[in-house]
KETIVO-850861 format. One line per 5 residues: number of its first residue (from 1); their letters; for each residue x, y, z of C-alpha. Coordinates in steps of 0.2 Angstrom, whole numbers, plus 5000, padded with zeros to 4 digits. Example, Ala and Ser with C-alpha at 12.3 -4.5 7.8 and 13.67 -1.06 7.14 Angstrom:
# KETIVO-850861
1> as> 5062:4978:5039 | 5068:4995:5036 .
END
This chain:
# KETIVO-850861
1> xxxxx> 5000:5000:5000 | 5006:5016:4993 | 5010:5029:5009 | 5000:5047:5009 | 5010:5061:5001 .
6> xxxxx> 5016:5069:5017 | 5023:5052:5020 | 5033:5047:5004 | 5050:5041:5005 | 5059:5042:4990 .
11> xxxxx> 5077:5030:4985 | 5087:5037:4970 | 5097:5020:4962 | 5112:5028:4951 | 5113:5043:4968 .
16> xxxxx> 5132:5047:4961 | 5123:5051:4943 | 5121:5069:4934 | 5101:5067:4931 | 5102:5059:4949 .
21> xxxxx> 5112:5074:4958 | 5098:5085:4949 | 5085:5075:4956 | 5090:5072:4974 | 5093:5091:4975 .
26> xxxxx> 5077:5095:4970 | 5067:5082:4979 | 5075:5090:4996 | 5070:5108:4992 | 5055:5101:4990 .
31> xxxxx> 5057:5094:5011 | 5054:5078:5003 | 5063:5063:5011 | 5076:5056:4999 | 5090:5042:5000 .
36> xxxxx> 5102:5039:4986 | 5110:5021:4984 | 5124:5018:4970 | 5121:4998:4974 | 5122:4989:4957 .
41> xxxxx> 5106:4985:4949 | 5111:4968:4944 | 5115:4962:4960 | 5100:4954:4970 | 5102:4953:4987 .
46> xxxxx> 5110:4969:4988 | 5096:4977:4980 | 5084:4968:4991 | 5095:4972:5004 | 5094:4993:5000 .
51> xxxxx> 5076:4992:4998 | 5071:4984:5014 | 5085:4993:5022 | 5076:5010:5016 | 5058:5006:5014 .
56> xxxxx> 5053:5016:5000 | 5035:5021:4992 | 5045:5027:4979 | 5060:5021:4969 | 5068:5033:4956 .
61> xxxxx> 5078:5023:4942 | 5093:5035:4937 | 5104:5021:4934 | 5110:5013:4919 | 5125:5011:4907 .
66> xxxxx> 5127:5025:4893 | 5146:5022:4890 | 5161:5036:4893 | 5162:5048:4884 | 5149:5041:4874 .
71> xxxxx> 5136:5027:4868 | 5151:5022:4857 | 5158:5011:4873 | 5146:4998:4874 | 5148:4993:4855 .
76> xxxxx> 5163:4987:4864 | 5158:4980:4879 | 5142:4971:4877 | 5143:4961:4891 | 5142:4974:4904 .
81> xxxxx> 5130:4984:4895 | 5119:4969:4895 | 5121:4968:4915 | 5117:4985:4918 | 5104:4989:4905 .
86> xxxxx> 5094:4975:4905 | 5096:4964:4919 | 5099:4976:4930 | 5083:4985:4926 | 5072:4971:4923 .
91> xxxxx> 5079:4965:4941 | 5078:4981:4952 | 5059:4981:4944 | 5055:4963:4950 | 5061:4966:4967 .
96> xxxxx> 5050:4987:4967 | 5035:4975:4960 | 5035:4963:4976 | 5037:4975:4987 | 5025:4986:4981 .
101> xxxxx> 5036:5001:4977 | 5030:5012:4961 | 5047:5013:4952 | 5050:5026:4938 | 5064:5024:4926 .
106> xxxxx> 5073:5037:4917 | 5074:5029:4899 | 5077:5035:4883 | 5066:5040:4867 | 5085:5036:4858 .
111> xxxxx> 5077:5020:4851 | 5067:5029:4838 | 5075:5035:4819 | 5065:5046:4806 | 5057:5037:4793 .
116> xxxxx> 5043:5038:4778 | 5029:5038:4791 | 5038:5051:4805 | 5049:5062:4792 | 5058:5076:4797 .
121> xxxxx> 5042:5091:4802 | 5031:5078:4802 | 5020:5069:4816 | 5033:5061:4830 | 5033:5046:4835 .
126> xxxxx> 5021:5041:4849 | 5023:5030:4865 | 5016:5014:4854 | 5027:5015:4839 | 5039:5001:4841 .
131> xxxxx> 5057:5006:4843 | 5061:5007:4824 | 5081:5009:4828 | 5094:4999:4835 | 5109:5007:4827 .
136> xxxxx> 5118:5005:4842 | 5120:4993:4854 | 5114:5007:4868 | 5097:5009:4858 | 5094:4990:4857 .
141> xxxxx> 5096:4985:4871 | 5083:5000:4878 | 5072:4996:4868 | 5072:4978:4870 | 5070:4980:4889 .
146> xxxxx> 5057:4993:4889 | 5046:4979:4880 | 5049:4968:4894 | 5048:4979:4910 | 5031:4988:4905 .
151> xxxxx> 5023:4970:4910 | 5025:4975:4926 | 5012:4986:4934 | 5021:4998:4946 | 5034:5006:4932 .
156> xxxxx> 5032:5023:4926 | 5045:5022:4911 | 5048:5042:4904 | 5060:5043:4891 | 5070:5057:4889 .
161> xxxxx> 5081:5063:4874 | 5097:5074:4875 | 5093:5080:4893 | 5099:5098:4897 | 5106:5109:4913 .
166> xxxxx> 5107:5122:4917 | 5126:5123:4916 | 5140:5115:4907 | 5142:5098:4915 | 5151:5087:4904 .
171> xxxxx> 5133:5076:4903 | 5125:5090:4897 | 5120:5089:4879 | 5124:5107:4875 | 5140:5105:4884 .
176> xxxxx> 5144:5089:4871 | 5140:5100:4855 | 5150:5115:4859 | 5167:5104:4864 | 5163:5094:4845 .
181> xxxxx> 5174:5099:4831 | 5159:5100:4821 | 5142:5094:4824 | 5124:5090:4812 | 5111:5098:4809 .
186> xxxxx> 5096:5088:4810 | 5081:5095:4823 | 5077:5081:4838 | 5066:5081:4853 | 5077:5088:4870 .
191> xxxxx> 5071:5086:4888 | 5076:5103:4898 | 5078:5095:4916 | 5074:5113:4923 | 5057:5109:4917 .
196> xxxxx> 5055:5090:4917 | 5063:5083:4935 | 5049:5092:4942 | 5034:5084:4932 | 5043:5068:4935 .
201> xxxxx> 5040:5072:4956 | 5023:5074:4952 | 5019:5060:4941 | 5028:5046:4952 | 5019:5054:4970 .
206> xxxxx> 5003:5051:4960 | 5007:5034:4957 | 5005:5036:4937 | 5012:5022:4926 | 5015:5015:4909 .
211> xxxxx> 5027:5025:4896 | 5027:5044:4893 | 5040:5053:4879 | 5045:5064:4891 | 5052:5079:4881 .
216> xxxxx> 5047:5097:4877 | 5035:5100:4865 | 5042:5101:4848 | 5059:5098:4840 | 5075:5108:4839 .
221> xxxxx> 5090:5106:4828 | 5109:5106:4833 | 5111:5122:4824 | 5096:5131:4832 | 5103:5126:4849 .
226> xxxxx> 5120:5131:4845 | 5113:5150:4840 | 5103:5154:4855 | 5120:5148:4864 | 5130:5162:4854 .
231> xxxxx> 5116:5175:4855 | 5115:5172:4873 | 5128:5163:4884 | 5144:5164:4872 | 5144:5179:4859 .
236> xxxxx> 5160:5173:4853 | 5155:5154:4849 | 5158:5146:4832 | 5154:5130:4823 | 5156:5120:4808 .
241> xxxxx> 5144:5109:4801 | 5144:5090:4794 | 5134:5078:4784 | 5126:5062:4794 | 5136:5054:4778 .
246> xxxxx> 5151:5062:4786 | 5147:5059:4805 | 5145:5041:4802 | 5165:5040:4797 | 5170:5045:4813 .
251> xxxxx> 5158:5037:4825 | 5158:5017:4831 | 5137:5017:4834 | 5124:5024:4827 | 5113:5041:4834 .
256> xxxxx> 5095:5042:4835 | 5088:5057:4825 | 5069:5058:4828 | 5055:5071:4837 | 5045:5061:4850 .
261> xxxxx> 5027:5065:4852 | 5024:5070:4870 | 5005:5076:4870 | 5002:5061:4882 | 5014:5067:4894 .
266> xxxxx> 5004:5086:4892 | 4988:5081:4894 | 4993:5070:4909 | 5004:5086:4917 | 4987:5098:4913 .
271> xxxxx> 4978:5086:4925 | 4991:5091:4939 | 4990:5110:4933 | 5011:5107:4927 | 5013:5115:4909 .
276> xxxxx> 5031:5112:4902 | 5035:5127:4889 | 5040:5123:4870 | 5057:5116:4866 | 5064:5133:4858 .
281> xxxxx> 5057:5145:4873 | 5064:5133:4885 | 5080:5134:4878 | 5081:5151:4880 | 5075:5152:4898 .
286> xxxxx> 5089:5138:4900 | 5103:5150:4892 | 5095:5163:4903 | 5097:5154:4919 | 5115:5149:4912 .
291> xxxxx> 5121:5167:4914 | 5113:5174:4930 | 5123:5159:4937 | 5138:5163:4931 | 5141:5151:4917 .
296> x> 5152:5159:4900 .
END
């Protein structure tokens, strides 16, 4: 039995994470109660260990394998990809499910790929499109165990896509495309995480599950970030261009390139009075915040 609101407790798994820091920071000036664990996923007494140790309503799934410095690492190592991604996920589910702990997962909507039914400007791809892309070992594997996971009836799976701070941590997916010697130009669905962690407070503490794109409205390209970065962070910033044709010479995997169709995750938020602004304005709210808190 799900505890009142005033009661929750909430464990962060992957507590050492960027998206986890974020969350736990947030979750305390809230006055919620919060506990972070870095115990691996994988490893089933331990994580019935932490979980009865704790005694969570709520269990926030920031962990996960996305490969340094990026998704290119777990062409390489499979194995450990496999542990992390898939039995580790599937297991620390299992083990919420018994217990009777709504567990949300921080996914990805990186399983999707424009094609002939969801061109580029054209309708996104909705939470039951089956994952068209598995370019990369990373994507496969997502998409593989979000298939399996959603069985379960206590899992609030929200996929994000190139989340966002509001500075320039290494994770951050503005921080990636201004240190690359030059970047494409094809427009994607971003999750801002100044605006997203707190919808994901409110959907977990109403004890909402199933799958939710969980993105700002609408779709923004690499070049239409990179300009509102100049404009308004880094006067002085330059890029260069390349081809996807070209991109693909000098990368091991596969990227996802697609918009994701959240008007299930905004019409669920209206029901909790949260709106979360289009992708463009938010964007330049994020720069915004970016330099009254110091960053150049």
């Amino acid at each position: 039995m799900i505890s009142p609101s005033n009661q929750n407790r909430f464990l962060i798994w992957g507590g050492n994470g960027w998206v986890a820091g974020h969350l736990a920071s947030l979750l305390k000036d809230q006055g919620k109660t919060v506990v972070t664990t870095t115990i691996r996923m994988e490893n089933r007494e331990a994580v019935i260990a932490e979980l009865d140790r704790v005694q969570p309503t709520h269990v926030m799934n920031c962990a996960g394998c996305t490969g340094r410095p990026n998704v290119d690492w777990c062409e390489d190592n499979k194995a450990a990809t496999i542990r992390s991604n898939v039995i580790g996920t599937l297991n620390l589910a299992d083990a919420c499910e018994q217990r009777g702990i709504h567990i949300s997962v921080f996914a990805t909507g990186c399983i999707y790929a424009y094609d002939d039914f969801h061109p580029i400007g054209g309708p996104g791809f909705k939470e039951t499109d089956p994952a068209n892309f598995s370019g990369s070992f990373y994507s496969a594997t997502k998409s593989k165990v979000e298939e399996i996971m959603m069985k379960y009836t206590n899992v609030l799976c929200l996929r994000l896509r190139m989340p966002v701070s509001d500075d320039l941590h290494p994770r951050n997916f503005v921080t990636k495309i201004t240190k690359y010697e030059r970047v494409v130009n094809v427009p994607n669905s971003n999750t801002i995480l100044y605006d997203l962690l707190p919808a994901a407070i409110v959907l977990a503490e109403n004890n909402e599950i199933g799958i939710y794109n969980f993105t700002n409205p609408g779709a923004i390209s690499h070049n239409e970030v990179l300009s509102l970065f100049q404009k308004i962070v880094r006067p002085r910033f330059m890029w260069k261009n390349f081809s996807l044709e070209e991109q693909s010479k000098v990368i091991k995997a596969g990227r996802s390139n697609c918009e994701l169709d959240n008007g299930k995750l905004v019409r669920k938020l209206e029901e909790y009075g949260v709106q979360v602004p289009e992708v463009h304005e938010a964007y330049e709210q994020c720069f915004r915040r970016m330099v009254e808190n110091g960053v150049e």
